[in-house]
N, C-alpha and C positions, 0 to 999 in steps of 0.2 A: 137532803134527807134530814130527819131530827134527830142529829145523833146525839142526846142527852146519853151519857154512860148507864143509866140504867137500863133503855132500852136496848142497848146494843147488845147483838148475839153475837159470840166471841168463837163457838164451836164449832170446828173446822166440818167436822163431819153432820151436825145439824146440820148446817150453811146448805152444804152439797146436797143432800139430801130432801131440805124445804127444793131445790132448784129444780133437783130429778121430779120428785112430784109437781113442782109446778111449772112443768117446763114449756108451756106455750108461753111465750113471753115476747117482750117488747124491746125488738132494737135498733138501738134510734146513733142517728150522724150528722153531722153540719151537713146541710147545701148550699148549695149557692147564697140564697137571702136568707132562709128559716129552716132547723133544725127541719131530719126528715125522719120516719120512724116505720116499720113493719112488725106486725105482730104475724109471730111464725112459731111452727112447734121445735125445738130442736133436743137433740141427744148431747146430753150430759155428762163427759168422759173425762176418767182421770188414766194421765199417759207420764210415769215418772213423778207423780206427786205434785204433776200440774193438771189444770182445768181446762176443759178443751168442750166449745157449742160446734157442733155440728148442723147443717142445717142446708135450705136452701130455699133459693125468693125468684122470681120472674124478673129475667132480664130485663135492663132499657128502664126500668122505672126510677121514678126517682132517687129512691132510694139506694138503689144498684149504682147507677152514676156516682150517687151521694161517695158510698165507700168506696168504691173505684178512685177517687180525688182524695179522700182522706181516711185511711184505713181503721182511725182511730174508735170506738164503738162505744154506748155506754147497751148494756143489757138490760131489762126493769124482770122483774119474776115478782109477780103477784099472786099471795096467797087471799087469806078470811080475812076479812072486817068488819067491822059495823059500832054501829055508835052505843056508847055507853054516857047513861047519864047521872047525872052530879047526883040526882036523890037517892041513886045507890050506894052513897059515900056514907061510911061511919060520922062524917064529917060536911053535909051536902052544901055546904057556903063555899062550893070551887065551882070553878066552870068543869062542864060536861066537856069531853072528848072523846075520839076514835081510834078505836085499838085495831091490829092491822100487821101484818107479816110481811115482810117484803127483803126484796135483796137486789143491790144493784153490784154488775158486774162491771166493770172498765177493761177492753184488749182490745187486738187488734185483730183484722179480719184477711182471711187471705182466701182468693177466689181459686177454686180448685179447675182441671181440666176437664174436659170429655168424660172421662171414664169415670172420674170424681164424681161429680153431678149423676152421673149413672147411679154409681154405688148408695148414694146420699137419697134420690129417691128410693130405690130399693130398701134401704135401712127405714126410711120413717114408715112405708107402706109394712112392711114385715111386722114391724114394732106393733103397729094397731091391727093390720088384719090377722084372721088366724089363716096358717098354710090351705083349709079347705074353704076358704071362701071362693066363691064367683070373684072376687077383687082382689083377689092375691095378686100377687105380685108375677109368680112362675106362671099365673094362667090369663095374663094380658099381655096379645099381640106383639110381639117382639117390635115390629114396625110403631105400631100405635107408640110401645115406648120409646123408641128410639126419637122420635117427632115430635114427643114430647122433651125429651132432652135437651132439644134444639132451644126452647123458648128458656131453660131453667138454668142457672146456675149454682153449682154448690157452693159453699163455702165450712172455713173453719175459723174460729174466735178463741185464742190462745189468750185466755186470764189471767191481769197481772192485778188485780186489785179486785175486792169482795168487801161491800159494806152491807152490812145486816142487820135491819132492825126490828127486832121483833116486840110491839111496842104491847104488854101485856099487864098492863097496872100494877107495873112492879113498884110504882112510887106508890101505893095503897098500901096502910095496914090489912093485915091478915083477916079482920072483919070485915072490912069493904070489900074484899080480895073475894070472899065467900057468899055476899051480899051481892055482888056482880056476876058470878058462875050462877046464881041460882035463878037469875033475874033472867041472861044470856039462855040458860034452859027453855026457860017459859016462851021464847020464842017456837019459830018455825022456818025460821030458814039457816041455810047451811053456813054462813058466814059465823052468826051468834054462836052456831053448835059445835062450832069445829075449835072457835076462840077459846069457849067454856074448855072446851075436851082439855085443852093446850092448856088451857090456866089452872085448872085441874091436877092436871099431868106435874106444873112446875110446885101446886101446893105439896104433891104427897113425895116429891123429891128430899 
C-alpha cells in the first residue's frame, strides 16, 4: 500500500464502516506456487471490540486448499477512484495521479462446521433478499438447501491488523482541493462522484 501519513485513515470507526459498505471484497492466501484470491460478499461484525468477516466460498478450490494449508489471509475492500489530473493543480508542473479508497485487512481464517455454513448462507441470502421474495431464503426447498451446503463452506476471519488509505489530495492546497471537486463533478460516473462527495465532506469539516 502507499502508506504516505497523509493519506492514511487513522478512524477506527470510518475504517469499519468504508468495509460494511464495501464489503464484497478480495481475499487472497499463498498457494502452493502463486498467491490465490476470491472475491466474496461478506458480513462485517464487531464481537468485544474486535473485527470479525463472515463469509463463505465453494469447496475444493483453490483457494479453500490455499487457506486450509495456511490460515493466514490478507482482505482488499475497494471503494471510488478514478484519475485526477495535474491541470487541476493550483500548481500543474506535478504529475497527475489516482485518488482511491481502500482498506486492507490481515487475520486469520477458521472454517466453520455443518451448521456453520448453513447459518452463513442464510445470513448473506437474508442480508439482500427481502423476507417476501420468491428467493428468500424460508421459501427454498429445505432439500435444495441442504445440497447445496454440501458443496460450501463457511468460514470466519478474525482481524488483527487494518491499513487504510484513503488517498484524497490531502497533499493539495485548499485551491487545487476545490479545483479538483469541481472538475470530479463534471464527470459522470460513480467513482469521480462519490470521491468529490468524500473530498467535500473532508473540506467543510
Amino acid at each position: 500500500m502507499y502508506k504516505l501519513s497523509y493519506f492514511l485513515e487513522n478512524d477506527r470507526e470510518s475504517i469499519i464502516g468504508f468495509m460494511q459498505e464495501n464489503s464484497f471484497a478480495v481475499v487472497t492466501g499463498m498457494g502452493e506456487q502463486f498467491p490465490v484470491a476470491s472475491h466474496l460478499p461478506l458480513e462485517v461484525a464487531l464481537k468485544e471490540d474486535k473485527v470479525f468477516l463472515h463469509g463463505h466460498l465453494m469447496k475444493k478450490t483453490d483457494h479453500h486448499l490455499a487457506f486450509e494449508k495456511n490460515s493466514h489471509v490478507l482482505v482488499i475492500f475497494n471503494g471510488p477512484h478514478c484519475y485526477i489530473s495535474a491541470g487541476w493543480y493550483n500548481n500543474p508542473q506535478t504529475a497527475s495521479t489516482w485518488n482511491y479508497m481502500t482498506v486492507h485487512a490481515k487475520g486469520t481464517i477458521r472454517f466453520t462446521d455443518n451448521e456453520g455454513t448453513y447459518q452463513s448462507i442464510k445470513a448473506i441470502t437474508e442480508k439482500y433478499e427481502s423476507p417476501e421474495s420468491v428467493a428468500a431464503f424460508d421459501k427454498m426447498p429445505e432439500d435444495y438447501k441442504l445440497q447445496m451446503a454440501k458443496a460450501i463452506v463457511g468460514f470466519t476471519i478474525e482481524v488483527e491488523t487494518m491499513d487504510a488509505v484513503f488517498k484524497l489530495s490531502q497533499n493539495r492546497d485548499e485551491v487545487s482541493k476545490r479545483n479538483i471537486i469541481e472538475q470530479l463533478q463534471k464527470r459522470n460516473d460513480e467513482g469521480s462522484l462519490k470521491i468529490a462527495a468524500e473530498m467535500q465532506s473532508r473540506l467543510q469539516q
